[in-house]
Backbone as numpy.savetxt, mean C-alpha at the origin, in Angstrom:
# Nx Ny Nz CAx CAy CAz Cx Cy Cz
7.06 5.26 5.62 5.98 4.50 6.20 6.37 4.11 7.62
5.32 4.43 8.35 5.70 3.33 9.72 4.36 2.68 10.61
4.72 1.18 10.74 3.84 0.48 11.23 3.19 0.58 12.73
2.07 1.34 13.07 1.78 1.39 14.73 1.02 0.07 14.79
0.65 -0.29 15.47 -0.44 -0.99 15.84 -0.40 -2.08 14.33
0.61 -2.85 14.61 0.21 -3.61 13.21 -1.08 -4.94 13.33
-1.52 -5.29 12.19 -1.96 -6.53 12.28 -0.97 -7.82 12.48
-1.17 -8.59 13.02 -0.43 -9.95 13.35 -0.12 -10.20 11.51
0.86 -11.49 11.76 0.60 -11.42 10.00 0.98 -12.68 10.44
0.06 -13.55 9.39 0.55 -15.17 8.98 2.14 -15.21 8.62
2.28 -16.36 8.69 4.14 -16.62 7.91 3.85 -16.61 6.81
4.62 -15.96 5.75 4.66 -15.38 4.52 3.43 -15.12 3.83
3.16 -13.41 4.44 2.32 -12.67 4.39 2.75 -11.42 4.64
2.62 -10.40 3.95 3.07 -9.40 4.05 1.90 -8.29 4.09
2.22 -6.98 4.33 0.77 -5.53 3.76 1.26 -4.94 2.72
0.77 -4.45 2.25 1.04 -3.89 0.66 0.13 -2.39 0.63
0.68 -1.24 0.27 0.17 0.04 0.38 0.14 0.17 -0.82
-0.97 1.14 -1.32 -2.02 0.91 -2.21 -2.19 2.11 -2.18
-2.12 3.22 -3.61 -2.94 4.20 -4.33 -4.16 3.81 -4.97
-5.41 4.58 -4.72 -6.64 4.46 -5.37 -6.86 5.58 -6.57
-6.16 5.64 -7.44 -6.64 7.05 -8.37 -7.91 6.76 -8.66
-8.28 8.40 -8.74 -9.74 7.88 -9.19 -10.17 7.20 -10.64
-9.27 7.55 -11.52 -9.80 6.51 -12.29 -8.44 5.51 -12.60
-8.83 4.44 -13.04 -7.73 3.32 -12.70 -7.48 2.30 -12.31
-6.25 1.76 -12.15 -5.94 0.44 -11.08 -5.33 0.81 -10.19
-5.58 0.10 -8.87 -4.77 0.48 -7.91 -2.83 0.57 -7.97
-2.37 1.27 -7.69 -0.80 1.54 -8.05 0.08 1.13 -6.60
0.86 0.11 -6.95 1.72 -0.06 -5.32 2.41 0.95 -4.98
2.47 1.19 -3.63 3.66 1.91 -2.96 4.52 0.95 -2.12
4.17 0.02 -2.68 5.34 -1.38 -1.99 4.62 -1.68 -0.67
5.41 -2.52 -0.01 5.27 -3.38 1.27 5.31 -2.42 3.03
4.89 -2.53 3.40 4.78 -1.68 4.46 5.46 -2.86 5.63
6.43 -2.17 6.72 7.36 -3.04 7.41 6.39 -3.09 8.32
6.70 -4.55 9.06 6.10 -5.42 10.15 6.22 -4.46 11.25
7.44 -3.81 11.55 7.16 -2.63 13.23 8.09 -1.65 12.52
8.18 -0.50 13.28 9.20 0.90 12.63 8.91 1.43 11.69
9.76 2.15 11.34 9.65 2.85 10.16 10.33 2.19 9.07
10.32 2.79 7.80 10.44 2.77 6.17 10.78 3.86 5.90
11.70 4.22 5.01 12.21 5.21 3.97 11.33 4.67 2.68
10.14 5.15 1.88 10.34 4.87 0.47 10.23 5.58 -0.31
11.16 5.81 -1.62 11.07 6.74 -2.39 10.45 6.53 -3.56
9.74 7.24 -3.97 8.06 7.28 -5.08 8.96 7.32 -5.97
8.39 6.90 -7.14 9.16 6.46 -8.89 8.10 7.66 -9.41
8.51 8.13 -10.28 7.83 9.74 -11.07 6.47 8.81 -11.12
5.46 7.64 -11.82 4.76 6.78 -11.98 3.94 6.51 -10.80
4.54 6.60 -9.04 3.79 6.36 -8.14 3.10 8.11 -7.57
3.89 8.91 -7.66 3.87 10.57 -7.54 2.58 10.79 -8.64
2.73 10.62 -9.67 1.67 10.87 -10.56 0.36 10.48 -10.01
0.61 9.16 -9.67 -0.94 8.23 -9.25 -0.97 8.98 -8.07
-0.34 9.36 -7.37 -0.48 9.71 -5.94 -1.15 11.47 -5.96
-0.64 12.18 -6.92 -1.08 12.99 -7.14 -3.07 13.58 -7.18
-3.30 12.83 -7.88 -4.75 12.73 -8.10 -5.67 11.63 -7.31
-5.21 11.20 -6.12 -5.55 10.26 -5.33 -6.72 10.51 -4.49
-7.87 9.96 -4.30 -8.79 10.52 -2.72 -8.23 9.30 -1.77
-7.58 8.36 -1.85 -7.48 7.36 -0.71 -6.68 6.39 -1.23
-6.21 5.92 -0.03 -4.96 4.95 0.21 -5.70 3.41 0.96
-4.99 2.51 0.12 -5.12 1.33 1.03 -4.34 0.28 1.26
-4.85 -0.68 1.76 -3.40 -1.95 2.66 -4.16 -2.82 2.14
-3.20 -3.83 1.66 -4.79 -5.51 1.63 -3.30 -6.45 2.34
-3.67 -7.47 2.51 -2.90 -8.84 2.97 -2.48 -9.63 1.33
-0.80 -9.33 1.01 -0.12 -10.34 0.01 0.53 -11.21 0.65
1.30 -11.98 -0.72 2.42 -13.08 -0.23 3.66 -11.92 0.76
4.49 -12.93 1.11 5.89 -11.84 1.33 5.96 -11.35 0.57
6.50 -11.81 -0.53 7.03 -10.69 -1.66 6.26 -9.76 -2.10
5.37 -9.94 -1.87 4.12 -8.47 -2.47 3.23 -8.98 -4.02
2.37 -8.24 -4.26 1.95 -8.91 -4.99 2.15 -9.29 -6.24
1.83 -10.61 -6.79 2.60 -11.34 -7.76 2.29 -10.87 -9.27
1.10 -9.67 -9.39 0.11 -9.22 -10.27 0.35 -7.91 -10.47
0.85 -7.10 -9.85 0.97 -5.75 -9.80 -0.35 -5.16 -9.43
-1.79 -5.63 -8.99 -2.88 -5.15 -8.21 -3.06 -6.66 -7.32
-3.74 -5.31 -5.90 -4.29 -6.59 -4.58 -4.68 -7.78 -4.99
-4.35 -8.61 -4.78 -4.81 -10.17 -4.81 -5.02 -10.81 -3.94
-5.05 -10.15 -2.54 -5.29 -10.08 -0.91 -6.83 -9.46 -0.58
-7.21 -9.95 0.25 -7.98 -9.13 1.40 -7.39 -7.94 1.34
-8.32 -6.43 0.83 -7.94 -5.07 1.47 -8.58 -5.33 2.55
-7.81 -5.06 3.59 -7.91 -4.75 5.11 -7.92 -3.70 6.07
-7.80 -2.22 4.81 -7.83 -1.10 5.37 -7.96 -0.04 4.03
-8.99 1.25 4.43 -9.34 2.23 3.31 -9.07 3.44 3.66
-8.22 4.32 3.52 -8.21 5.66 4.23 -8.04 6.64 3.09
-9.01 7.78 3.57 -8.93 8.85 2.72 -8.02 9.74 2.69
-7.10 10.10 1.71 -6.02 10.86 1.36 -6.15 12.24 1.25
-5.53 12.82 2.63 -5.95 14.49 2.13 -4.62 14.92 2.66
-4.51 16.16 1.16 -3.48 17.36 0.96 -3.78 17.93 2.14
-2.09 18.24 2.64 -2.27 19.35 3.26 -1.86 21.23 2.59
């Protein structure tokens, strides 16, 4: 992952990246860093969801990410996921 153009973020507030399978709950891909890049490596469980995906999204969590295992934030961004 890497952050261009981030949103400002409140103090303890983090972004949280987000699989949409089509059918389902949204599946984390964890926290997305405030500037730079990220290394993250997919669990067989996020690859699967990611697999059958049309779109990705970000919402606004706590720091730690979310406390629920789905957004509990403002999604703040929707982008459509295409294979190359």
């Amino acid at each position: 992952a890497q952050a261009q153009s981030p949103h400002p973020l409140e103090c303890g507030k983090a972004h949280e990246l987000w699989i949409l399978p089509a059918q389902g709950n949204p599946v984390s891909l964890g926290l997305l860093p405030a500037s730079g890049r990220q290394h993250l490596v997919l669990t067989a469980a996020q690859r699967q969801a990611l697999a059958g995906a049309k779109q990705l999204a970000v919402s606004l969590e706590p720091a730690g990410g979310s406390p629920t295992r789905l957004p509990t934030g403002p999604v703040i961004h929707v982008a459509p996921l295409i294979s190359s």
